[in-house]
C-alpha positions as CSV (number, residue, x, y, z in Angstrom):
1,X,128.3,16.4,58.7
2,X,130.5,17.7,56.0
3,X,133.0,20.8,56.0
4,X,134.4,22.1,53.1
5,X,137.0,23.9,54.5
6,X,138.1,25.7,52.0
7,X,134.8,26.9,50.6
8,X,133.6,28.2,53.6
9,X,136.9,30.1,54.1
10,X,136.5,31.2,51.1
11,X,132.5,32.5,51.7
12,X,133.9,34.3,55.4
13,X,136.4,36.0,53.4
14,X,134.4,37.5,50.9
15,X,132.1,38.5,53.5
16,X,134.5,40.3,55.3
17,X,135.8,42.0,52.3
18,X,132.2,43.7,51.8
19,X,132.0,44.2,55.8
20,X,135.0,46.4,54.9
21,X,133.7,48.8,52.5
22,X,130.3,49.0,54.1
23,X,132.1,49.8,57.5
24,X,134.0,52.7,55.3
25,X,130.9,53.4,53.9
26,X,129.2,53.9,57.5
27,X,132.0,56.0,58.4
28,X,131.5,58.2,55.9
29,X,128.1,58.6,56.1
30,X,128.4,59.2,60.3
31,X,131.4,61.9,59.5
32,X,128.4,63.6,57.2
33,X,125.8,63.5,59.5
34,X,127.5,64.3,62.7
35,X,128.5,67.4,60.9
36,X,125.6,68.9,60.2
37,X,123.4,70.8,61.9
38,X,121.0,73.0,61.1
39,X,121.6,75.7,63.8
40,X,125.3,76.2,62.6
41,X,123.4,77.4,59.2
42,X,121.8,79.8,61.0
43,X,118.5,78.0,61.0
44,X,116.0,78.2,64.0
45,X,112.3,76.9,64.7
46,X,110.4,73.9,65.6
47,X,110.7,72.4,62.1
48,X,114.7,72.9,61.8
49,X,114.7,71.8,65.9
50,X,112.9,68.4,65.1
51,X,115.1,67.8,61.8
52,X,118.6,68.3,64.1
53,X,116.7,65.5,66.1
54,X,116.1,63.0,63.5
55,X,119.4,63.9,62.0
56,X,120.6,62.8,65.1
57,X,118.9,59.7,65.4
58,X,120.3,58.5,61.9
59,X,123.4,59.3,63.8
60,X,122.6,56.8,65.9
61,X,121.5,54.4,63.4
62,X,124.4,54.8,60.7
63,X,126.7,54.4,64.2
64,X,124.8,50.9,65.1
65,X,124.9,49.5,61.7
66,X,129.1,50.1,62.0
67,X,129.2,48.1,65.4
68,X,127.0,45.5,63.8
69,X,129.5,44.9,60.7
70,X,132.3,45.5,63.1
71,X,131.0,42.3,65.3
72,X,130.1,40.1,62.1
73,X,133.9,40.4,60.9
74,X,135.3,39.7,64.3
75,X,133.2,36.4,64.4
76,X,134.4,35.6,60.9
77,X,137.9,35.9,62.1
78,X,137.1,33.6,65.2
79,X,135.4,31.4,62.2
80,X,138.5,31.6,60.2
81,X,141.2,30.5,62.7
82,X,138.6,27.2,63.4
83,X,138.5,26.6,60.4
84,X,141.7,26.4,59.6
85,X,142.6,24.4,62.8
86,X,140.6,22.1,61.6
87,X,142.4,18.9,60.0
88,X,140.9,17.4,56.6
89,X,139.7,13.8,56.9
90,X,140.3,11.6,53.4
91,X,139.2,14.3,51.1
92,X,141.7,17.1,50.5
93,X,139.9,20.4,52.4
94,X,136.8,18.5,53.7
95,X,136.4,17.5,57.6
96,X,134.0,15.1,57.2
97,X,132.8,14.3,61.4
98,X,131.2,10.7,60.2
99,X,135.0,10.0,59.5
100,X,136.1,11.4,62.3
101,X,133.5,8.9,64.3
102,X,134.8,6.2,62.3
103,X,138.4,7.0,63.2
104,X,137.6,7.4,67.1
105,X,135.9,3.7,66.8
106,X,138.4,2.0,65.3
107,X,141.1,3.7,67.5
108,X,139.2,2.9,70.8
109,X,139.2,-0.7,69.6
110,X,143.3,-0.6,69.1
111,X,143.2,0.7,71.9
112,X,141.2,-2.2,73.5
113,X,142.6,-4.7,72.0
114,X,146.0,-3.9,73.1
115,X,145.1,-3.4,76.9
116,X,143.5,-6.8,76.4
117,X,147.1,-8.3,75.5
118,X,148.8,-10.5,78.7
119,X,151.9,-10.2,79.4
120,X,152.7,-6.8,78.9
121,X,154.4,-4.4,81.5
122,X,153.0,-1.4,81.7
123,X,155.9,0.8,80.3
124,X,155.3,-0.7,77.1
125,X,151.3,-0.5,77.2
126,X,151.9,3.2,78.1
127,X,154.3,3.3,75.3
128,X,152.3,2.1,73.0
129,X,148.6,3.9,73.4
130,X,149.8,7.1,74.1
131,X,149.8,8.0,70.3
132,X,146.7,5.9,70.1
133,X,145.1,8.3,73.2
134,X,146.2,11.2,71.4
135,X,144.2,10.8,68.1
136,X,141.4,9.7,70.0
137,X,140.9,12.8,71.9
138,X,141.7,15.0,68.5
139,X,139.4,13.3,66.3
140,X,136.9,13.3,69.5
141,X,137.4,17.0,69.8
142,X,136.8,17.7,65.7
143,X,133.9,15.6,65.9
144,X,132.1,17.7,68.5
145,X,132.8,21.1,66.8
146,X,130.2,20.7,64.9
C-alpha cells in the first residue's frame, strides 16, 4: 500500500479546519436554543409546553453533533502525528509498505549472511547487526501500520 503523506496531511487538515467552524457554528446555535424558552415569554399551555420540549431535544441534538466534530478532530490530530512519524520510502512524501517489505528482506538477509561468517567474535557480530536490527524492527513496524 501506498501513503502519500503529504496529501493526506493535507486532506486531515482541511477537515479540521471545517470541524472548526461547524463546532463554532454548533455553539452558537446551542447558546440560542438553550436560551429560549417559551415560559420566560410569558407563554403557557400544552402547545408552548411541548415546543420547550422539542426545543430541548434540538438542545440535545445541536450538543451531540459538537461532541461528534469534537471526536473527528481529535482523531485527525492522533492521524496527524502518525503521519508525520512516518518516514518516506524512495519517493519524497510517499511510505510506500511494499518497499518497506523489500527493505526488511534484504536486511534480514545482511543480517544472515553476516551471522553465517566463521571466525568472528561476538563483539564484532554484535557490533555490526545492531544497526542492521534496528532498521529491521523500524521498517517492520511502518510496514504493519497499515
Amino acid at each position: 500500500m501506498r501513503i502519500n503523506k503529504d496529501t493526506a496531511v493535507l486532506l486531515l487538515q482541511k477537515e479540521n479546519t471545517s470541524l472548526e467552524s461547524q463546532i463554532a457554528e454548533a455553539d452558537k446555535q446551542e447558546q440560542l436554543i438553550s436560551n429560549t424558552s417559551c415560559a420566560d415569554l410569558g407563554l403557557q399551555g400544552e402547545a408552548y409546553n411541548a415546543l420547550n420540549e422539542r426545543i430541548c431535544m434540538r438542545a440535545l441534538v445541536v450538543h451531540a453533533h459538537r461532541l461528534a466534530y469534537t471526536e473527528i478532530m481529535n482523531a485527525n490530530a492522533t492521524n496527524l502525528a502518525l503521519l508525520e512519524a512516518l518516514p518516506s520510502t524512495t519517493t519524497p512524501g510517499v511510505l510506500d509498505t511494499d518497499e518497506c517489505d523489500r527493505e526488511i528482506a534484504a536486511l534480514m538477509q545482511k543480517i544472515l549472511d553476516a551471522e553465517s561468517l566463521p571466525c568472528r567474535n561476538v563483539a564484532t557480530l554484535t557490533r555490526d547487526l545492531s544497526p542492521l536490527y534496528a532498521k529491521v524492527g523500524k521498517a517492520y513496524q511502518y510496514s504493519k501500520m497499515s
